[in-house]
C-alpha positions as CSV (number, residue, x, y, z in Angstrom):
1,X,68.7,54.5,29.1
2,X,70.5,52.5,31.8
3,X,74.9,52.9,31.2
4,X,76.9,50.2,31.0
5,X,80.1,50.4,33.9
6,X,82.5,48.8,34.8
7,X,84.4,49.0,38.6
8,X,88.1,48.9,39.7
9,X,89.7,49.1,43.3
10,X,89.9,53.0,43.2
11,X,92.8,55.5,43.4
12,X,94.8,53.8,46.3
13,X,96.0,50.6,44.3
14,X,99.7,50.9,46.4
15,X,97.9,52.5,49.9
16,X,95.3,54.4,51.2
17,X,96.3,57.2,53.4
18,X,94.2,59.4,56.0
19,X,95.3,62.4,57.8
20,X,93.5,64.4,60.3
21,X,94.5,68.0,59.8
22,X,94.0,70.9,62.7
23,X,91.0,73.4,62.1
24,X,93.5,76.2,62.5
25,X,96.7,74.4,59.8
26,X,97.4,76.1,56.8
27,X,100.4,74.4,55.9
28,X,99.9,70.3,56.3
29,X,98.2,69.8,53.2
30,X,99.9,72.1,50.8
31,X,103.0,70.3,51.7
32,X,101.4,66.8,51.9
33,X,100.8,67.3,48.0
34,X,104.6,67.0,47.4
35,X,105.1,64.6,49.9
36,X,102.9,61.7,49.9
37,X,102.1,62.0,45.6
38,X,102.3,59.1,43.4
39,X,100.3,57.1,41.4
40,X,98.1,54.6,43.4
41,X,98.7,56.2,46.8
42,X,95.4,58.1,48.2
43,X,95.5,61.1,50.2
44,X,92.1,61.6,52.2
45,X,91.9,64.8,54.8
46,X,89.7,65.2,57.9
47,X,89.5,68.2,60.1
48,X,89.4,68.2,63.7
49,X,88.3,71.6,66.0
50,X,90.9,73.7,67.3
51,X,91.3,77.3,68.4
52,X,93.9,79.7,67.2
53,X,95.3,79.7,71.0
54,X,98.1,77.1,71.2
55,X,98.1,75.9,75.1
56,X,98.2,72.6,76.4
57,X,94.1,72.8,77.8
58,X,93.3,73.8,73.9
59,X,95.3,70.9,72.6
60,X,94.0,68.7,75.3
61,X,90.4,69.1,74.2
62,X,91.5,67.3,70.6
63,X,91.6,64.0,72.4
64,X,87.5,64.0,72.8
65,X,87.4,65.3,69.5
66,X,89.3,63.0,67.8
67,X,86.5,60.2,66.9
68,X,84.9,62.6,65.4
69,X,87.4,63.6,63.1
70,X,88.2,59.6,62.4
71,X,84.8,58.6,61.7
72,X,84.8,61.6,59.0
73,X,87.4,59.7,56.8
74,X,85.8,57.7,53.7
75,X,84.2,54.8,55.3
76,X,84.3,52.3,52.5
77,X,88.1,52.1,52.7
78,X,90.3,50.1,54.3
79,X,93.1,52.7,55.2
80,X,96.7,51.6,55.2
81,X,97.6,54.2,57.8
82,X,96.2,57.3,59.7
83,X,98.6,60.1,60.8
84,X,97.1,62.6,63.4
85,X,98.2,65.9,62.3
86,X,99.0,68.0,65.4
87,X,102.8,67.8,67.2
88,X,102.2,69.6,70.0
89,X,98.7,67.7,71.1
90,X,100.5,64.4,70.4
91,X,102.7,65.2,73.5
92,X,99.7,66.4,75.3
93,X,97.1,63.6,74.5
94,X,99.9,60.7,74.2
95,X,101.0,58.7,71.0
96,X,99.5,55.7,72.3
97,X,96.5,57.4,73.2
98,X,96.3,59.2,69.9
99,X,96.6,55.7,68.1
100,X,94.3,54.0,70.4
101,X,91.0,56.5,69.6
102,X,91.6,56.6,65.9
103,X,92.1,52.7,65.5
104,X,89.2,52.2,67.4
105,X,87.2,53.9,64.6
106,X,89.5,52.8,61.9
107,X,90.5,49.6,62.4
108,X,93.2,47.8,61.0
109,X,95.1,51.2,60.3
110,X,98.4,51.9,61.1
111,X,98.7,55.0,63.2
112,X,100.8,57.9,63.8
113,X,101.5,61.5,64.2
114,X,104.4,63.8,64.2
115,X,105.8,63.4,67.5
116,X,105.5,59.7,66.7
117,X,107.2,60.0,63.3
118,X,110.0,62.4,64.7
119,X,111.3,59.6,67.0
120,X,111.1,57.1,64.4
121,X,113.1,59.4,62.2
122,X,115.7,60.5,64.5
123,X,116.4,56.5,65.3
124,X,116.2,55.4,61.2
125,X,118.7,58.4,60.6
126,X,121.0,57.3,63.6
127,X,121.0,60.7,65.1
128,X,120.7,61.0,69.0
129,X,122.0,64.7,69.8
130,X,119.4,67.5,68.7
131,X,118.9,70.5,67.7
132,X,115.5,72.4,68.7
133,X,113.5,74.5,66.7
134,X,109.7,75.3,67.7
135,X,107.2,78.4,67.6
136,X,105.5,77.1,70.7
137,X,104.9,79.0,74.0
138,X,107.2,78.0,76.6
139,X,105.1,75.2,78.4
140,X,104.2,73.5,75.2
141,X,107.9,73.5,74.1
142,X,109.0,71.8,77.6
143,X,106.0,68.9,76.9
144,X,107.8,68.4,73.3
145,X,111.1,68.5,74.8
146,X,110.4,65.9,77.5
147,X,108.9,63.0,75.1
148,X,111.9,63.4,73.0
149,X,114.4,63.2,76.2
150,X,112.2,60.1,77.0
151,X,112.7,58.8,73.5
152,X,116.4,58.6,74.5
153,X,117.2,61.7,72.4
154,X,119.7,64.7,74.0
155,X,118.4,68.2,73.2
156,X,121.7,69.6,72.4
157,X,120.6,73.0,71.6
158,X,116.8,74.5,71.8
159,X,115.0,77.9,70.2
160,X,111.9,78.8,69.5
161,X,109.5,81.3,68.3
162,X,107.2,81.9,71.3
163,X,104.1,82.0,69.3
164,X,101.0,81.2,70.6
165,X,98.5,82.1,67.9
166,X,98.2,79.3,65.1
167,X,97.4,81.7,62.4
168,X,100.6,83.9,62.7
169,X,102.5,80.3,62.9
170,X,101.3,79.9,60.0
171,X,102.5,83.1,58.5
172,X,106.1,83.1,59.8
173,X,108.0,83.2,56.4
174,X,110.6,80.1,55.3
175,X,113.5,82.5,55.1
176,X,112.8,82.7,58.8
177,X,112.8,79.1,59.4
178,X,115.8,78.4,57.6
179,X,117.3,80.9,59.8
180,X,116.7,79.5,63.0
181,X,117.6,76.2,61.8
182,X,121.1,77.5,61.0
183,X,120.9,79.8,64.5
184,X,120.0,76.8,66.6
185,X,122.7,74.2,65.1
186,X,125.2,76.5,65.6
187,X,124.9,77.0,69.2
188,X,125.7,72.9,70.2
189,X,127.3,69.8,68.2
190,X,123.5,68.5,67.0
191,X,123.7,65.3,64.9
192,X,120.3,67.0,63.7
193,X,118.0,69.5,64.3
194,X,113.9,68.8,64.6
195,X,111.7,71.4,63.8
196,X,108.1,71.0,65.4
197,X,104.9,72.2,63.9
198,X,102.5,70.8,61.2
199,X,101.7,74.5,60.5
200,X,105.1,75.8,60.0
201,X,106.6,75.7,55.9
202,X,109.6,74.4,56.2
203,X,109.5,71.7,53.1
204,X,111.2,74.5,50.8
205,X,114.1,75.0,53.2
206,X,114.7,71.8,53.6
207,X,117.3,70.7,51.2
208,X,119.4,74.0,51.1
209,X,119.4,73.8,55.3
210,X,120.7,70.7,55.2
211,X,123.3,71.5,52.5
212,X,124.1,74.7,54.9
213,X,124.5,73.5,58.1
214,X,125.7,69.8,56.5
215,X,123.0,67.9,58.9
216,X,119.6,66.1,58.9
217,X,116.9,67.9,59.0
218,X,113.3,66.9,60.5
219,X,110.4,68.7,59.9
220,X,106.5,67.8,61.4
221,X,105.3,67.1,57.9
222,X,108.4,65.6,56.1
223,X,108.6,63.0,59.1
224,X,104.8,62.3,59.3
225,X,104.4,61.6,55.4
226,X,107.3,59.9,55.8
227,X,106.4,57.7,58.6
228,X,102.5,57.1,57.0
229,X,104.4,55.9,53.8
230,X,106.7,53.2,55.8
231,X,103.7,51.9,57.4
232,X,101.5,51.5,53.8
233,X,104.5,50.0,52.9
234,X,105.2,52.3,50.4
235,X,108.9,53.7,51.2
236,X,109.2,55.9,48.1
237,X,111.9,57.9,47.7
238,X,111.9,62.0,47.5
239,X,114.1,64.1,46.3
240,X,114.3,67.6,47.3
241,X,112.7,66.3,50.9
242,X,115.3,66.0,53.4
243,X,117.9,63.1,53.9
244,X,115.2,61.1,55.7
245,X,113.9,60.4,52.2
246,X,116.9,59.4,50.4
């Protein structure tokens, strides 16, 4: 017997959102699924390769992987926008770059990534002085610091973790994060402080940082859903996700 059906236009009736997601991340999707929910917005995840070791010749290597990982997104789907999910390799591979090998295999998508997302952040919040926070190794953390300086943004105050191994990143706890946060704005007069890292939790802190230290706060994740969401536009509100999405 032959079943009847019928056909609609499928889950993303407001957008269709991509995200290519590090190998090593343990974080980027378990916060995505408070982030970018709704009804009729579509989450879809690729992977790209990536080794635990977090140096700037391991994150370079993601820029001739990054097809790959594009063309592994639903093909029928015409994708409202694609966020790279990697801060650090954004600074080593380029923004532009980054946008220019994934539209190439996704055309017509918008495309970003955190480094991208921060800077658009910081200049929609009106905040120019900032405070640090990464767990990168030092020569990562200086690459990250520069685009943001060439952004136009001061670094007012600066800490990090010194991590290079993504899989402890990934276990470094969110009391801890909410601690630097608070250690690193009170060290300079920050108009906010950035944390960098798709693989560090920091969407629980959040809220009660902000409340603490009585600033924005910017996270990898926060600022990339939020940034994928402008460009579908789909500018939902959040609550409990930072002052960027109020």
């Amino acid at each position: 017997m032959k079943l009847a059906y019928q056909t609609d236009d499928g889950i993303g009736t407001r957008a269709n959102l991509g995200v290519i997601v590090l190998e090593t991340d343990e974080t980027l999707e378990h916060e995505f699924r408070q982030l970018v929910s709704g009804a009729g917005i579509a989450l879809y995840v690729s992977r790209i390769a990536m080794v635990p070791e977090i140096r700037p010749e391991t994150l370079a290597q993601m820029e001739m992987d990054l097809p790959k990982a594009a063309g592994l997104l639903p093909p029928a789907l015409d994708f409202d926008a694609i966020g790279f999910g990697c801060t650090s390799a954004s600074s080593v591979i380029g923004s532009d770059r980054v946008a220019e090998i994934i539209a190439a295999t996704c055309p017509g998508a918008k495309v970003t990534d955190p480094l991208a997302a921060i800077i658009a952040a910081g200049r929609a919040l009106g905040v120019r002085r900032l405070g640090f926070v990464t767990p990168y190794v030092a020569d990562v953390s200086a690459r990250m610091r520069q685009k943001l300086e060439l952004a136009g943004f001061e670094i007012a105050s600066f800490g990090s973790f010194q991590e290079g191994n993504d899989r402890v990143v990934a276990r470094i706890t969110p009391e801890a994060i909410a601690a630097a946060i608070e250690a690193v704005a009170s060290k300079a007069s920050c108009d906010a402080v950035v944390v960098s890292c798709t693989n560090l939790r920091c969407l629980d802190v959040i809220a009660d940082a902000e409340a603490t230290i009585g600033l924005p706060v910017i996270t990898s994740n926060q600022a990339l859903a939020w940034h994928m969401l402008a460009l579908a536009g789909v500018p939902d509100r959040r609550p409990g996700c930072g002052r960027l999405f109020a």
